[in-house]
C-alpha positions in Angstrom: 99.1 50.9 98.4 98.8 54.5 99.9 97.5 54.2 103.5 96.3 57.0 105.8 99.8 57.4 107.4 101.1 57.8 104.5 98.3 60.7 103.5 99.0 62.6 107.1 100.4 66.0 107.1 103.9 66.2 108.2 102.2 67.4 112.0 100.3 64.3 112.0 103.3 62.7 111.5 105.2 64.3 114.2 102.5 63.9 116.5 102.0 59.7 116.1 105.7 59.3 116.2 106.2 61.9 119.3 103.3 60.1 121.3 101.4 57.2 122.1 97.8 56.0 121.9 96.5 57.1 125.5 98.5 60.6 125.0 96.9 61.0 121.7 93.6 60.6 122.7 93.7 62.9 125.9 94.8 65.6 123.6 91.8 64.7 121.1 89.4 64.7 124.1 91.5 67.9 125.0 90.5 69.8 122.2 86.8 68.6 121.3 86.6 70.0 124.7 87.6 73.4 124.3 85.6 73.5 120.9 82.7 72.7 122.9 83.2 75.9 125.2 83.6 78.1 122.0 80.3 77.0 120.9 78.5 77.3 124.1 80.1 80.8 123.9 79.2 81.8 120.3 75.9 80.7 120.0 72.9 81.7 118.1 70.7 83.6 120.1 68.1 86.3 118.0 69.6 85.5 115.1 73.1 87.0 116.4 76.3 85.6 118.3 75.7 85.7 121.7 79.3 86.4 123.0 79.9 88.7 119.8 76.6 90.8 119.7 77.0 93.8 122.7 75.7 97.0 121.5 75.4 96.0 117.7 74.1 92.4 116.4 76.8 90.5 114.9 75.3 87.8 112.6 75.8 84.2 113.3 77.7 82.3 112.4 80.0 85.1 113.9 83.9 85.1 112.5 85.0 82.9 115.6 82.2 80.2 114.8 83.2 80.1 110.5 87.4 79.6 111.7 86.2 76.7 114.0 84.3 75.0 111.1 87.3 75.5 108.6 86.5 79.2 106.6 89.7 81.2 106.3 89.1 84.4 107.9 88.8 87.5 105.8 92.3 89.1 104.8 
């Protein structure tokens, strides 16, 4: 029987053997954190990105807001 441990990337791996529970979730809470600012930062506003858009609109979802949800940035 396959179980999620045994589906984790190698850096999962590292991670749940280099630290415990608590640790774990500090960095979890950590990180949701600073995704939070990035979106409070690059939000919609006009139908643009309001930390992107200065002189010319840049569409939203800008770049910054696609590589949070997962899109691989244009080459």
């Amino acid at each position: 029987m396959t179980t999620a441990y045994d589906k984790a990337s190698e850096a999962a791996r590292a991670l749940l053997t280099a630290f415990d529970e608590i640790q774990l979730a500090e960095m979890c809470a950590a990180q949701s954190a600073r995704i939070r600012r990035v979106r409070l930062l690059h939000r919609e506003e006009y139908g643009g990105c309001a930390e992107c858009t200065h002189e010319s609109m840049v569409s939203w979802p800008c770049r910054t807001i696609r590589a949070v949800d997962g899109e691989q940035p244009d080459a």
